[in-house]
Every structure is written in C-alpha cells, then in structure tokens.
C-alpha positions in Angstrom: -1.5 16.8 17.8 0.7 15.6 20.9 3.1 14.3 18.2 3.3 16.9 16.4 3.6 19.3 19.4 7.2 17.0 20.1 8.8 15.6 17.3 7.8 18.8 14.5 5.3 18.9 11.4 5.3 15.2 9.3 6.8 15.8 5.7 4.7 13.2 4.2 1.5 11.6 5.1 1.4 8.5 3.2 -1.7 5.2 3.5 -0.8 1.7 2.0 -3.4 -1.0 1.7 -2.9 -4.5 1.3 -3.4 -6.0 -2.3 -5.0 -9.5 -1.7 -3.5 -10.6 -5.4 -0.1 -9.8 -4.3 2.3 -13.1 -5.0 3.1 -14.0 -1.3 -0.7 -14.5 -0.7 -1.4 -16.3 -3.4 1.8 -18.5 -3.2 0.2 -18.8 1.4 -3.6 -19.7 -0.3 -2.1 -22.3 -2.7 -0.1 -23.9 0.0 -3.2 -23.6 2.1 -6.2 -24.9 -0.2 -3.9 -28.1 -2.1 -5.3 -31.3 0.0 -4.5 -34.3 -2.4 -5.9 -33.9 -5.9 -8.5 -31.5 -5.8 -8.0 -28.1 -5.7 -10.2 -25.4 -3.5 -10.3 -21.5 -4.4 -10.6 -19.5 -1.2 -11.0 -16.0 -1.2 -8.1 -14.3 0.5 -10.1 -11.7 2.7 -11.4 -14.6 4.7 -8.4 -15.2 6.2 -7.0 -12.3 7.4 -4.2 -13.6 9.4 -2.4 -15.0 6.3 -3.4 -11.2 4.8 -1.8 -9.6 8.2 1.7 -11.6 8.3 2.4 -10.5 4.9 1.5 -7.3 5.2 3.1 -6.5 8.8 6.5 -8.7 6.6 5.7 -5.7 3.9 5.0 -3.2 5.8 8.0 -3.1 8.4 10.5 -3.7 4.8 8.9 -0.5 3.8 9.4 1.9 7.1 13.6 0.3 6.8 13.8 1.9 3.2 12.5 4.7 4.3 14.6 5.4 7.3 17.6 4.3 5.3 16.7 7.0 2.5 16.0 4.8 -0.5 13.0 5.9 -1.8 12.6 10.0 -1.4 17.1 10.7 -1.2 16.7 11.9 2.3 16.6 9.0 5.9 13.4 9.3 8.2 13.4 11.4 11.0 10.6 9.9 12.9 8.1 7.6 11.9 4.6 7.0 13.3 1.7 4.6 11.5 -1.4 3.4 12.6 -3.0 0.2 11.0 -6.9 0.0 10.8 -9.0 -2.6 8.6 -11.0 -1.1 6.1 -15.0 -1.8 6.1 -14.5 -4.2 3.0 -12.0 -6.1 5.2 -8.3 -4.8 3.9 -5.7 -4.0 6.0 -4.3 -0.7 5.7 -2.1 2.1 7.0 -1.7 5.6 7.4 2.2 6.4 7.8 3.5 10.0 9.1 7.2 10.9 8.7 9.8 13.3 8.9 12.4 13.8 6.6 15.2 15.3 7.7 17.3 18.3 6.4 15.1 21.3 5.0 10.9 20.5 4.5 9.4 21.7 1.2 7.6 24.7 1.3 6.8 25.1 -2.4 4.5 23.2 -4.9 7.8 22.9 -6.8 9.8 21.4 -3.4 6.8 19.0 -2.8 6.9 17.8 -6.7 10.6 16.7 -6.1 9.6 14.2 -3.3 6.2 13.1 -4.7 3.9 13.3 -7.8 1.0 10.9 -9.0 0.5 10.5 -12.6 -3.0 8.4 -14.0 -2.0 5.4 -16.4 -3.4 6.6 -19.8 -3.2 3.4 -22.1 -2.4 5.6 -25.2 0.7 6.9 -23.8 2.0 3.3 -22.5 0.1 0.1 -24.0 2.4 -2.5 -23.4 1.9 -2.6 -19.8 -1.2 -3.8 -17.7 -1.0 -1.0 -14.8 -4.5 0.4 -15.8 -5.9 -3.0 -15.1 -4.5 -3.7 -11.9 -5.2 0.0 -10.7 -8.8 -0.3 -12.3 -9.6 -3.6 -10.5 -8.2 -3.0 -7.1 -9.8 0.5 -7.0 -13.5 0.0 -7.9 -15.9 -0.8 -4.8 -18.0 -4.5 -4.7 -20.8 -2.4 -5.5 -18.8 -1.1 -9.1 -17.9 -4.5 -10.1 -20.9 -5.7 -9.6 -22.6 -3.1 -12.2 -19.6 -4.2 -14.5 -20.3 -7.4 -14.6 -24.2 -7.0 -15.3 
C-alpha cells in the first residue's frame, strides 16, 4: 500500500516462474552431471542455485524490455517485484508496473495490453504448446494419477 500511496496504482500485475526444462538449465545440468564416460541425470530442482542464476539472468532481461517498451508499446514507469520459492521448490515472481501515458479503464483498454487465449489442438496441431503448458502446469500429485 505504501507503494502505491507514492508512485500511483500498478497497470499490470504480472508472476513468472521458472521452467526447469528451459535450454540454459539443461545445457548448466549437462555441463554439471558429464564426469568421463558415464552419464548422471540430476533433477534440476535440487540445485537451486544453477535454477536461481538463470532465472535472476532471465528475469532482469525481462524488466529491461519492459522499461524499454518492447513488449506492451508503452516504457515502465516504475517497476517493483518480489521473488519467493514456491512450496514445490520453483522460483517465481510477482512483478508490479506502471506504464506510462493514460492507464486502461475499460475491458476493451485492458484487452489491448493483455489477453490469454487456451491452446486448443484443433485449431493449431502442428505445434507442441498444449504439451509443454499441460506438463509444467499439473501438480506432482496430478502426474502421479497420470502415470498410474
């Protein structure tokens, strides 16, 4: 509230977690696990300071193209984030910014900045995005009944 009080209402309130698949972990667990000829798999969420370098790399990338403007047309006021882990381990963050020039007011205003569409295989079935979305949203718990 003390933020808000000085710098004005956030535009956006947008959280990013950290996908443990992504190509810059897997490409730090391969250089980590390769001792000779035999070949270990690790599981990524056990070491979390290989998970929090690249994510802290990612996430200060993102907050630079938003306060250039790349992603929503308009530069970043102020920015504010908070990073927590997430009881299953991730690393995550919750990101509150201003954009500046006029805020939407209107469903119609907010639509033009954001919108969030569900990957329906039908409409697009050459691409894989229902997987990846699938697997990295369903709880330990989930999977498990999958699998059984």
């Amino acid at each position: 509230m003390a933020i808000i009080s000085r710098k004005g209402n956030p535009t956006l309130f947008i959280t990013i977690t950290m996908n443990p698949k992504c190509a810059e972990v897997t490409q730090a667990m391969n250089d980590f696990v390769q001792q000779g000829d035999s070949t270990i798999r690790i599981d990524p969420l056990l070491h979390a300071p290989i998970l929090v370098r690249v994510f802290r790399a990612k996430l200060q990338k993102f907050e630079s193209l938003l306060r250039s403007g790349v992603f929503f047309g308009k530069k970043a006021v102020w920015i504010q984030r908070c990073c927590e882990f997430q009881k299953r381990g991730l690393i995550h963050a919750h990101i509150m910014l201003r954009l500046e020039g006029d805020q939407p007011i209107t469903p119609q205003d907010i639509d033009k900045l954001v919108c969030a569409r569900q990957w329906i295989p039908e409409l697009c079935p050459e691409g894989n995005n229902g997987g990846c979305v699938n697997e990295s949203t369903l709880c330990h718990a989930c999977k498990i009944r999958k699998l059984v």
